[in-house]
C-alpha positions as CSV (number, residue, x, y, z in Angstrom):
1,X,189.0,162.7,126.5
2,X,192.6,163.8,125.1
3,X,194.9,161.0,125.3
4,X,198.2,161.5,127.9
5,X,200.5,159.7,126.2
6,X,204.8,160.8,127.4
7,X,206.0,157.8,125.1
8,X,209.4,158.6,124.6
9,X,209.8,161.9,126.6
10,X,212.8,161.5,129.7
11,X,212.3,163.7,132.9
12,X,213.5,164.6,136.0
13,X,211.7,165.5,139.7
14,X,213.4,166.6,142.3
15,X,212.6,165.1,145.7
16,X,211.0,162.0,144.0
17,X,211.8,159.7,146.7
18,X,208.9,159.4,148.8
19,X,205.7,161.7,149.4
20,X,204.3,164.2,146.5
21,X,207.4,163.9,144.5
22,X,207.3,160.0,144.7
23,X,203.7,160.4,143.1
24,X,204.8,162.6,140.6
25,X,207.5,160.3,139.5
26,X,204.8,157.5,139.5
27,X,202.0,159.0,137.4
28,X,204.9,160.7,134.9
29,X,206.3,157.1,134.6
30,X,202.5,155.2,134.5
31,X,202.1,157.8,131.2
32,X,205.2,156.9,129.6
33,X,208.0,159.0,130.2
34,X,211.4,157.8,132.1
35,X,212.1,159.6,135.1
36,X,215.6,160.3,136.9
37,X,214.2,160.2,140.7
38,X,216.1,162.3,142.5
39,X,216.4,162.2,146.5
40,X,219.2,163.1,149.0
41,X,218.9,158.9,150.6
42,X,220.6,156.5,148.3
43,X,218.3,153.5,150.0
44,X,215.1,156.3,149.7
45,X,215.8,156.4,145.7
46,X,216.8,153.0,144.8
47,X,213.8,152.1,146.2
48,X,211.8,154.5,144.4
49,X,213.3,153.5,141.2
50,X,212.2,149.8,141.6
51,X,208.5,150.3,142.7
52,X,208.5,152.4,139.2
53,X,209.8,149.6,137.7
54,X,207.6,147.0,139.1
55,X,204.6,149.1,138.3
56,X,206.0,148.6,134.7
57,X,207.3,152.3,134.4
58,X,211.3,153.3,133.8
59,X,213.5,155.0,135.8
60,X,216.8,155.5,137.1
61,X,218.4,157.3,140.6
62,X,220.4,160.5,141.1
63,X,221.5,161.2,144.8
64,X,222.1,164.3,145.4
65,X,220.9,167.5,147.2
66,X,219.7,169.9,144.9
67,X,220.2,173.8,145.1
68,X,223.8,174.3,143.2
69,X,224.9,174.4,140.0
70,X,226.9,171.2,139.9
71,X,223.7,169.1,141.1
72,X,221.4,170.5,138.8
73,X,223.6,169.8,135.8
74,X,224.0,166.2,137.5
75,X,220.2,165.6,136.9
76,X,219.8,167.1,133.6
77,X,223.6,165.0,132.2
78,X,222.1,162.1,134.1
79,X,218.5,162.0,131.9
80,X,220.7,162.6,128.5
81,X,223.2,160.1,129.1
82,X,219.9,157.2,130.3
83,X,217.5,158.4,127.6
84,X,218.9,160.8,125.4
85,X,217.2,163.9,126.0
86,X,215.3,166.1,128.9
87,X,211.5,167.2,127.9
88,X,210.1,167.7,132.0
89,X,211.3,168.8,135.0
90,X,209.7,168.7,138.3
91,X,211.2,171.5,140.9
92,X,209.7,169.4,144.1
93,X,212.7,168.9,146.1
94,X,212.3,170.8,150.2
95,X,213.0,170.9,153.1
96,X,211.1,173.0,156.6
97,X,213.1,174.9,159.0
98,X,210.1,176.6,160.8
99,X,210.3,179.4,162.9
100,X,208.6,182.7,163.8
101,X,210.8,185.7,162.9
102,X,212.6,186.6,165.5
103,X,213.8,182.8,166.8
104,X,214.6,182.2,162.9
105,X,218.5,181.7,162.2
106,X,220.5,182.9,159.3
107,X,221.0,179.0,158.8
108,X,217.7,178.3,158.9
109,X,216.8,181.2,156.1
110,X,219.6,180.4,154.1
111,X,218.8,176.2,154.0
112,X,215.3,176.4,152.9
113,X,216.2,179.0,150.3
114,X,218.9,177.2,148.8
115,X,216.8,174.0,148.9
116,X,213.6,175.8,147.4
117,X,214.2,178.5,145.5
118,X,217.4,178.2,144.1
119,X,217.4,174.5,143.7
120,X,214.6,175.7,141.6
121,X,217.0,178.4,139.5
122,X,219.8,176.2,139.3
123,X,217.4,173.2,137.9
124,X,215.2,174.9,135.5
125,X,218.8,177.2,134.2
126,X,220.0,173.8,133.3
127,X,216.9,172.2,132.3
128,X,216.0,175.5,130.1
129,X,219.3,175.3,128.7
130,X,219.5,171.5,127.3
131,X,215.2,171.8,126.2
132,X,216.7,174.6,124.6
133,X,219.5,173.1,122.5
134,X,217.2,170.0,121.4
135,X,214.5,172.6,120.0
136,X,211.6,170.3,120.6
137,X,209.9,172.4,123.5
138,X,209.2,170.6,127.0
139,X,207.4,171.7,129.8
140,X,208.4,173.4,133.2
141,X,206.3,172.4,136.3
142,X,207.5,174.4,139.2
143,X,206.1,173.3,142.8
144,X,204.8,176.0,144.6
145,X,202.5,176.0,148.1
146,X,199.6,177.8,149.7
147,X,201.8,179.4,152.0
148,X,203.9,181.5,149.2
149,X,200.4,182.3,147.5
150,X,199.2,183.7,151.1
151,X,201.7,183.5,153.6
152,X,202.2,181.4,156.6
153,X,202.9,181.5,160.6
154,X,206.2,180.3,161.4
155,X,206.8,179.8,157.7
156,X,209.2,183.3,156.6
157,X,211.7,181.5,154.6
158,X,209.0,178.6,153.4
159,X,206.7,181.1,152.6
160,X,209.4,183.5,150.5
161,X,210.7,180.9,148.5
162,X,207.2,179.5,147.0
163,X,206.5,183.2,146.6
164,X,209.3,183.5,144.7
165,X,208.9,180.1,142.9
166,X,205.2,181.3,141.4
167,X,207.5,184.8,140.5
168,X,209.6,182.9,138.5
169,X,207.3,180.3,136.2
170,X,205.7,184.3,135.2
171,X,209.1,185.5,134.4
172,X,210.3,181.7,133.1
173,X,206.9,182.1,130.8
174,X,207.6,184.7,128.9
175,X,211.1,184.3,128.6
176,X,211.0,180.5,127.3
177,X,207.7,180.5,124.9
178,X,209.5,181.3,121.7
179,X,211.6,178.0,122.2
180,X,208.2,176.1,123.0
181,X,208.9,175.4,126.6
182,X,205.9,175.9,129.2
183,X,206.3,176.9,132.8
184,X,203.6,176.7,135.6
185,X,203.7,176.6,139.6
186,X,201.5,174.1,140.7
187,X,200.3,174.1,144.2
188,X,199.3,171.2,145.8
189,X,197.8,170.0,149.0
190,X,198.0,166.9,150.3
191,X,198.7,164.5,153.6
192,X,202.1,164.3,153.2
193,X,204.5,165.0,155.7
194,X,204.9,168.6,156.0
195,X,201.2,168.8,156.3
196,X,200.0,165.7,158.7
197,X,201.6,167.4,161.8
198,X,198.5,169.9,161.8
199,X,196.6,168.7,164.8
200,X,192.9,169.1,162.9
201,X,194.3,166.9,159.6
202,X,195.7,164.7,162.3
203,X,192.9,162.2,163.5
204,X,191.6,162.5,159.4
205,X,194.9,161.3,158.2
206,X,195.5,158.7,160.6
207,X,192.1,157.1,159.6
208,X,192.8,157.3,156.0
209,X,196.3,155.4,156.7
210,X,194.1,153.1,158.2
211,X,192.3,152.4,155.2
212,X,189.2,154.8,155.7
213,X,188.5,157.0,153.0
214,X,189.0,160.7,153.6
215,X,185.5,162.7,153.8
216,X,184.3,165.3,151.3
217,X,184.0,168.1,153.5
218,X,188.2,167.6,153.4
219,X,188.5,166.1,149.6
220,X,186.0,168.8,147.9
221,X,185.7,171.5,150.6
222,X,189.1,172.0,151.3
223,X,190.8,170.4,148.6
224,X,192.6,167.7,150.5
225,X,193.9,164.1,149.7
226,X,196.4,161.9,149.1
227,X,199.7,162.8,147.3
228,X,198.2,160.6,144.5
229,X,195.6,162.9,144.0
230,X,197.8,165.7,143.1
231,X,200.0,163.9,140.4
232,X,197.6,164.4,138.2
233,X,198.4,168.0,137.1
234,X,202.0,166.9,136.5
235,X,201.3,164.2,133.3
236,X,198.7,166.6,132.1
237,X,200.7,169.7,132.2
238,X,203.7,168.0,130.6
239,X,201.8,166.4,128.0
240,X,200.5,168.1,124.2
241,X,197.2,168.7,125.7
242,X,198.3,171.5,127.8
243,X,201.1,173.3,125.1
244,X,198.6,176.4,125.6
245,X,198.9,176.2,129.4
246,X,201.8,178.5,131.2
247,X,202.7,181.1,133.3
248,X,199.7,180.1,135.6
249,X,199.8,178.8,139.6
250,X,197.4,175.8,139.2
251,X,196.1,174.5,143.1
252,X,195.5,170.7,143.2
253,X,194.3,168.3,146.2
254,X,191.8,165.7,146.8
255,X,189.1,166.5,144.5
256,X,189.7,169.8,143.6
257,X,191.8,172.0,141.0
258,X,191.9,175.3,141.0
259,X,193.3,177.9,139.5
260,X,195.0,181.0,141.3
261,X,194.6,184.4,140.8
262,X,198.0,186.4,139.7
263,X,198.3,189.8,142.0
264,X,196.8,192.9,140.9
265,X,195.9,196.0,142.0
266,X,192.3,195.6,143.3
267,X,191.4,199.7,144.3
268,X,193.1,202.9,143.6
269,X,192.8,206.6,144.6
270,X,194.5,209.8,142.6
271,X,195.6,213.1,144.1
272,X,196.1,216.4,141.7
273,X,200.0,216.6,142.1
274,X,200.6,213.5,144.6
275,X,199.9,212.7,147.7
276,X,200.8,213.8,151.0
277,X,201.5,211.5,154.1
278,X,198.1,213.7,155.7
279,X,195.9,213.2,152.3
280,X,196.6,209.5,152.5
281,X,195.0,209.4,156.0
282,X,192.5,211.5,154.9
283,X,191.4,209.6,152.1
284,X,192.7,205.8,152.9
285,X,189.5,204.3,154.6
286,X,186.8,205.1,151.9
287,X,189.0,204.8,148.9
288,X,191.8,202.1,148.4
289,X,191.8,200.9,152.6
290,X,188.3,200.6,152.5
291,X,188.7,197.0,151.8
292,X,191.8,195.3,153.4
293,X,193.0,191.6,152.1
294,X,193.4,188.9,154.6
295,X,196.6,187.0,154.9
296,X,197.6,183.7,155.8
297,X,196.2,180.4,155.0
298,X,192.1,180.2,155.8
299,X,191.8,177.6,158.2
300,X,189.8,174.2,157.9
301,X,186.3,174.1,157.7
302,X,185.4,171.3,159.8
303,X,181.5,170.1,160.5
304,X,180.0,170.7,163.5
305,X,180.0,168.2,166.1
């Protein structure tokens, strides 16, 4: 196997306090980078920082909430001032504010937008811009979720700004390759706390608190673990062995990885001259409505009783 070795690289993930980004931080740190942890709690971050430490890794704090321009440049000044130079960053920072559509407030929209997907702009802008300047490369690893690759209940602004997050590491791909920088969404899934509320994961997660391990129907079947699990991806994707690796949505969780398709067209139908609102009818079930996709994520697929 390719060694994953970070000796000497300095990064920076959002969110890093606890839960997936914690993990993140910790297997970044484990492979030899320093990390800036970044978290909104002072108490959250310090002690983040020192259980990197104790685990023998390096790392500093920066508190504060990501999404403008001023915080992202914080964390990027921060990891050149502590070690000289910025080679990853990890866009995990979020927040939920879930509603269906029509209960949803302009406040809740607007905060899990700014939080998501331009906490992710304003971070990889200032990222892209320093990576730039030290003409080494580095590597982009933008967190994305099921529920922007498919869509979720209750999950409008969630959903749009994961969308919109995979959208970007395409567009960030092509734009940042000449100067040697990588960009992928990764999408991971994991018992964390956005996802242990679901009532089936509930009684699963609980036990695996508790010391149980979780079962494979969950770990292989529907690609569900620990946040552990899905730090993984982040060492590998910021490390020499995956410089040919970007643009892509890469799923992670338990013991799966996957990788997601990009949208496409799938069927299409052609009319001499254009169509007409009556030939479309005409012609929509046996040509490109023949076959519908679904939507949303596919729910668990638990054992019978």
């Amino acid at each position: 196997m390719p060694s994953i070795d970070l000796t000497g690289k300095a990064a920076v993930v959002t969110g890093s306090g606890r839960g997936l980004g914690l993990a993140y931080a910790h297997a970044l740190a484990a492979h030899g980078a320093s990390v800036v942890v970044n978290d909104v709690d002072e108490a959250v971050a310090e002690a983040a920082v020192k259980s990197i430490a104790e685990a023998g890794g390096k790392a500093v704090a920066e508190v504060v909430p990501v999404g403008t321009t001023e915080a992202a440049e914080r964390l990027v000044n921060r990891a050149v001032e502590e070690f000289g130079r910025l080679d990853v960053l990890v866009t995990n920072a979020g927040i939920l504010r879930d509603k269906v559509l029509w209960k949803m407030t302009d406040e809740d929209f607007d905060a899990v937008i700014t939080t998501h997907l331009k906490g992710t702009f304003t971070c990889a802008r200032a990222a892209a811009v320093r990576m730039r300047e030290q003409g080494e490369g580095g590597s982009l690893i933008l967190v994305g979720s099921p529920a922007g690759q498919r869509g979720n209940f209750g999950q409008t602004n969630y959903a749009a700004a994961k969308a919109g997050i995979a959208a970007m590491a395409r567009t960030w791909s092509m734009e940042l390759g000449r100067a040697g920088i990588t960009v992928n969404a990764i999408v991971p899934v994991a018992a964390t706390a956005m996802t242990e509320t679901i009532p089936a994961f509930a009684p699963y997660v609980e036990a695996m608190r508790g010391g149980e391990p979780l079962p494979d129907f969950l770990r292989k079947g529907e690609g569900f673990g620990t946040p552990e699990d899905c730090a993984a991806l982040v060492p590998f994707l910021a490390s020499q062995a995956a410089r040919g690796v970007t643009g892509q949505a890469i799923g992670i969780g338990g013991d799966k990885v996957a990788l997601w398709s990009h949208p496409q067209e799938i069927r299409a139908a052609y009319a001499d001259g254009g169509w007409t609102p009556a030939a479309l009818a005409d012609a929509w079930p046996t040509s490109v409505g023949a076959e519908l996709q679904s939507v949303g994520i596919p729910a668990p697929k638990f054992p019978e009783a």
